[in-house]
C-alpha positions in Angstrom: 241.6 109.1 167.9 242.0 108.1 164.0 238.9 109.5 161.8 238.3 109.3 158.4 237.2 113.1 157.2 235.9 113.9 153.7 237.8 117.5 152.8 236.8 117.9 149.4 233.1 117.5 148.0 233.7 115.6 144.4 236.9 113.4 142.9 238.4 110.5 143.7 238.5 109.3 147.1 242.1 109.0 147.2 242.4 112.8 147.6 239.6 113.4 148.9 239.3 111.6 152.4 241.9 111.8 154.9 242.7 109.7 158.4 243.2 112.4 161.1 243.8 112.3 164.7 240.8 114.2 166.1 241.4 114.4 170.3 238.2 115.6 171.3 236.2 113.0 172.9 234.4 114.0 175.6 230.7 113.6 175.0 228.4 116.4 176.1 225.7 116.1 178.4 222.8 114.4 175.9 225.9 112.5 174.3 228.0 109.0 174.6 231.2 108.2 173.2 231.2 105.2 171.2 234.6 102.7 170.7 233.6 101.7 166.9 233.8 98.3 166.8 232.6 97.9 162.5 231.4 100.2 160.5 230.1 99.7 156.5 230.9 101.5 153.7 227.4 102.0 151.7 226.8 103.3 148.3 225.0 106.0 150.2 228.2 107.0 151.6 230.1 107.0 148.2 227.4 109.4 147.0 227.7 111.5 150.0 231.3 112.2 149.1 230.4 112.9 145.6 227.5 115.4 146.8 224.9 113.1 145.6 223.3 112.4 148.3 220.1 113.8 150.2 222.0 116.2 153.0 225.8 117.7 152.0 228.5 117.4 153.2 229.6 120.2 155.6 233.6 120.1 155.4 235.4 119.1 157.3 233.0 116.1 157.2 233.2 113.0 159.8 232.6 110.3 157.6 230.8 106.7 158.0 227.0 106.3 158.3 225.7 103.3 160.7 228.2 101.1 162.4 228.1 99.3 166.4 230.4 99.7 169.2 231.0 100.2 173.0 230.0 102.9 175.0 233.2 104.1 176.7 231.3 107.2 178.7 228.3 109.2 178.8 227.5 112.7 179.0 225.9 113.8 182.4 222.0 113.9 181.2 222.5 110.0 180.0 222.0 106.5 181.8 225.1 105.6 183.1 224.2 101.9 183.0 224.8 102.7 179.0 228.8 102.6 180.3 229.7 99.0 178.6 226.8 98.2 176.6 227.6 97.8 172.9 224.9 99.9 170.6 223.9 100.6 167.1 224.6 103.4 165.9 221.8 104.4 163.9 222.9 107.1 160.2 222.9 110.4 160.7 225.8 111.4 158.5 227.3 113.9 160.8 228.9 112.1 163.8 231.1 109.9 161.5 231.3 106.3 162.5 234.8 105.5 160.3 236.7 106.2 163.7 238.3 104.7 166.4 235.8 106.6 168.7 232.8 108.6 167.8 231.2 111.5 170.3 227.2 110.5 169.2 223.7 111.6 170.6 222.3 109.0 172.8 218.8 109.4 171.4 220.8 108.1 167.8 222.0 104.8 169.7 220.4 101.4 170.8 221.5 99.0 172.9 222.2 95.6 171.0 222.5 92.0 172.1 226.3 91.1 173.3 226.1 87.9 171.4 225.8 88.6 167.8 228.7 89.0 165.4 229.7 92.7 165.2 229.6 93.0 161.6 226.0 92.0 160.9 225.2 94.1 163.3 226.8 97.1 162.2 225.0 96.7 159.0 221.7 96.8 160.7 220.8 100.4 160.8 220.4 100.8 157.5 219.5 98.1 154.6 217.6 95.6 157.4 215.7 98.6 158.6 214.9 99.6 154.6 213.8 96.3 154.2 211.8 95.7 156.8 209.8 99.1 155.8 209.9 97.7 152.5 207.9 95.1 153.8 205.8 96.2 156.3 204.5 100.3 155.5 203.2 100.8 152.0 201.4 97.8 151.5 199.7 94.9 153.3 201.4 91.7 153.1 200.5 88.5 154.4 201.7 84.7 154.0 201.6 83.1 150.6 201.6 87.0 148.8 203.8 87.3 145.9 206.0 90.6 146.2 209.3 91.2 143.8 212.6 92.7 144.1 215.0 94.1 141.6 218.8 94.5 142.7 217.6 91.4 144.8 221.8 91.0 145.6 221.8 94.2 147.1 222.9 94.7 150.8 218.7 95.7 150.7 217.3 93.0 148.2 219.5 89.9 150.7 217.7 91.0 153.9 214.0 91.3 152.0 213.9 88.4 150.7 214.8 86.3 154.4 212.8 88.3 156.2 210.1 87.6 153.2 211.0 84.1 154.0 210.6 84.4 157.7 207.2 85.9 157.1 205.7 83.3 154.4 205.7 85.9 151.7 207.2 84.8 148.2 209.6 86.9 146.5 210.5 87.3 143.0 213.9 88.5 142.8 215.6 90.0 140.1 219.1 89.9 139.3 222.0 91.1 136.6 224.4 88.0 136.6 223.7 84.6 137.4 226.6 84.1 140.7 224.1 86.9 142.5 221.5 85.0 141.2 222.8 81.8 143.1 223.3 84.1 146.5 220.0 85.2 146.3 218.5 81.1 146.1 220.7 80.8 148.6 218.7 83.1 150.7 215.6 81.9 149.9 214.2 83.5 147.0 211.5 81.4 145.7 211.6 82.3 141.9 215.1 84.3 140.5 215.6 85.8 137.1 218.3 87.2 135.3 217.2 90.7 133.9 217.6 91.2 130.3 215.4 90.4 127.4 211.6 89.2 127.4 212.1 89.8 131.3 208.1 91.2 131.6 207.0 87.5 129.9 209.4 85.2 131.8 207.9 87.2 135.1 204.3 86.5 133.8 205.6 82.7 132.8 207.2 82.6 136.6 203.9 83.7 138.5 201.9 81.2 136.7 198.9 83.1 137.2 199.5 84.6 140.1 200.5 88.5 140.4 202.7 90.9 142.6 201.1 92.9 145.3 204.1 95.3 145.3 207.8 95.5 143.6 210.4 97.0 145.3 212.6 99.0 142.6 216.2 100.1 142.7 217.3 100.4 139.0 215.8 103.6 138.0 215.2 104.2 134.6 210.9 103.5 133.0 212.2 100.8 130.6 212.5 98.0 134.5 208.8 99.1 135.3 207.3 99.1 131.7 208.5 95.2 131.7 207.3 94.4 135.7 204.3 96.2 136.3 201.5 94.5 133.7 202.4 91.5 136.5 201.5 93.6 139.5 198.0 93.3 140.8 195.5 96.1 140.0 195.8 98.3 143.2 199.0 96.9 144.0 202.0 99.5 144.6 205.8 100.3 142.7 208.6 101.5 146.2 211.7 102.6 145.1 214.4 102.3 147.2 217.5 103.2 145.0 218.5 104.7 141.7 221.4 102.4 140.6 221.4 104.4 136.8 220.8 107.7 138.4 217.5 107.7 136.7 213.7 108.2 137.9 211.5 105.3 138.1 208.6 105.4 135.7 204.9 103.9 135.8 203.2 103.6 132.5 200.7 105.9 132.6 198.2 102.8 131.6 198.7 101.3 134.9 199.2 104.4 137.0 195.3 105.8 136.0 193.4 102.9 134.9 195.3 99.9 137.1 195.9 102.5 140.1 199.6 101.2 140.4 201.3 103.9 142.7 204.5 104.7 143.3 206.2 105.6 146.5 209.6 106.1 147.7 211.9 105.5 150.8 214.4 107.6 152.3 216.1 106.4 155.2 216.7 109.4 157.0 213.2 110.8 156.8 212.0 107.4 158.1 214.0 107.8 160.7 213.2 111.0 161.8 209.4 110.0 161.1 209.5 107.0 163.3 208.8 107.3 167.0 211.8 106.5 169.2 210.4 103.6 170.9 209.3 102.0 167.7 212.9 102.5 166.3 213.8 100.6 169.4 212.0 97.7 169.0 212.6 97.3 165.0 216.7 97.4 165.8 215.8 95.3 168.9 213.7 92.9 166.3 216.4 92.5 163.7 219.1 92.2 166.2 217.4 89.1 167.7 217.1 87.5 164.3 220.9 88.4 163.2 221.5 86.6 167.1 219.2 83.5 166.2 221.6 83.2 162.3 218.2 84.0 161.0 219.4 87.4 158.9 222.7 88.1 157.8 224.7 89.6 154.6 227.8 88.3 152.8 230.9 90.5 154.3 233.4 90.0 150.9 236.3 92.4 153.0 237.0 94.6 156.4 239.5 96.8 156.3 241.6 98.7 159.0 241.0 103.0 158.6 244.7 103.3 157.5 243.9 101.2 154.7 240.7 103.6 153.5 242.1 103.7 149.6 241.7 100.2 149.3 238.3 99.8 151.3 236.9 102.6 149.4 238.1 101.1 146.0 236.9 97.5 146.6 233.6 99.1 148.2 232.8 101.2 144.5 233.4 97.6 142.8 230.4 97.0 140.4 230.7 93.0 141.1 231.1 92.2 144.5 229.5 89.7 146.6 229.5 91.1 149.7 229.7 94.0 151.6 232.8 96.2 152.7 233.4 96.8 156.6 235.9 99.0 158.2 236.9 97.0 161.7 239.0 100.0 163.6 239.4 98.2 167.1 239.2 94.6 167.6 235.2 93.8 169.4 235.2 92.4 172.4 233.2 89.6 174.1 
């Protein structure tokens, strides 16, 4: 079985990561073995490699967060009806989902619809379930609510603002050049800015009036928030969801104490591990109806076979890129 494992903690990936054969594939009792059908390659597994991330590495490390595949066998404690059934594979960062075939808990699989394209699926576990929280546990929501979104071309900021959009919300999404900019209209963003100069009056100038009951953040950094949060509504709420210049997000202390803005964040894995099985279940059930329906999808720019992992994980550190990097190790089938 082919496996790409992270050897070194740090450096370039070139000599860090390796393809291996790993033979043992025989899941344990609570376990299935998964043939991976796509798999992304996340800034969140970039950073894991550097040791950046929120768990380390434990070498030799399986890498690969979230991907989707068959179920080749199950462990004797498991539903044999699994046998067949193509699944999510929801992060863990130990099993490793950059394989051929992965040995995985059941309890960190779900069963998906047989329908959808394998590669918006396999980008499911992760950004569409951080946007959907996003949207739906820090703050109430409803239809005709302004909420805004910086990195809005981000694998997270594309799914928030269409499932915004399939919710009546409006979103205010903000952007660094103006070909995201035109993806994210595309999307159905109803107000996009470039960021950049006098961006905290062109916001106010945009709302017409009207405020933000909540920005999603994923720059880092006080100098984003000191521009966006005079246009967020007294009470209303700052989630951070990423730290693209490695810096903390900042509320002027103004707003924080005498507008009661608050600021939260979101980690994927403790969501996960907060969030009651069955609820998961019906989330990645949720989106994977919509992604069936065409109504939620992300650009896919490249995929990549494993033995071509330098040049995946190259084009996947990219700063410009309009779409997401995939590895596709075996072919899906119907």
């Amino acid at each position: 079985m082919s496996q790409l494992i992270l050897t070194t903690v740090g450096g370039d990936p070139a000599d860090i990561v390796s393809l291996r054969q790993n033979p043992d594939t025989a899941p344990g009792a609570e376990e299935v073995l998964v043939a991976v059908e796509a798999a992304p390659i996340n800034p969140a597994d970039l950073s894991f490699q550097q040791g950046w991330f929120g768990v380390y590495p434990q070498l030799p490390q399986p890498l690969g967060a979230e991907g989707v595949g068959r179920v080749l066998a199950v462990g004797s404690a498991v539903d044999q009806g699994l046998v067949g059934r193509r699944v999510l594979i929801l992060p863990t960062f130990v099993q490793g989902t950059w394989a051929a075939r992965t040995v995985v808990p059941a309890r960190n699989v779900v069963p998906v619809s047989e329908h959808a394209d394998p590669a918006q699926l396999a980008m499911l576990p992760v950004n569409p379930a951080t946007a959907y929280a996003l949207l739906n546990e820090y703050v109430a929501v409803k239809p005709g609510d302004w909420v805004g979104v910086d990195l809005a071309n981000s694998g997270v900021g594309q799914y928030l603002v269409q499932l915004a959009r399939a919710a009546g919300i409006r979103t205010l999404a903000i952007v660094r050049r103006e070909e995201a900019a035109q993806q994210v209209r595309g999307l159905g963003a109803d107000a996009v800015l470039l960021d950049g100069e006098g961006l905290g009056d062109r916001i106010a100038e945009t709302l017409g009036g009207a405020q933000l009951r909540v920005f999603f953040e994923g720059t880092g950094g006080p100098e984003k928030l000191a521009e966006v949060v005079p246009s967020v509504e007294y009470g209303g709420a700052v989630v951070t969801f990423a730290a693209a210049t490695g810096r903390s997000p900042v509320v002027p202390v103004g707003d924080l104490f005498y507008r009661r803005i608050s600021l939260h964040s979101f980690y994927i894995l403790a969501w996960l591990q907060q969030t009651p099985r069955a609820r998961l279940t019906e989330i990645y059930t949720e989106l994977a109806a919509l992604v069936e329906r065409g109504e939620l999808h992300a650009a896919v720019e490249a995929t990549y076979p494993l033995d071509r992992y330098r040049e995946a994980l190259a084009h996947a550190a990219r700063p410009e890129r309009s779409g997401k990097v995939l590895f596709t190790p075996i072919q899906p089938t119907a």
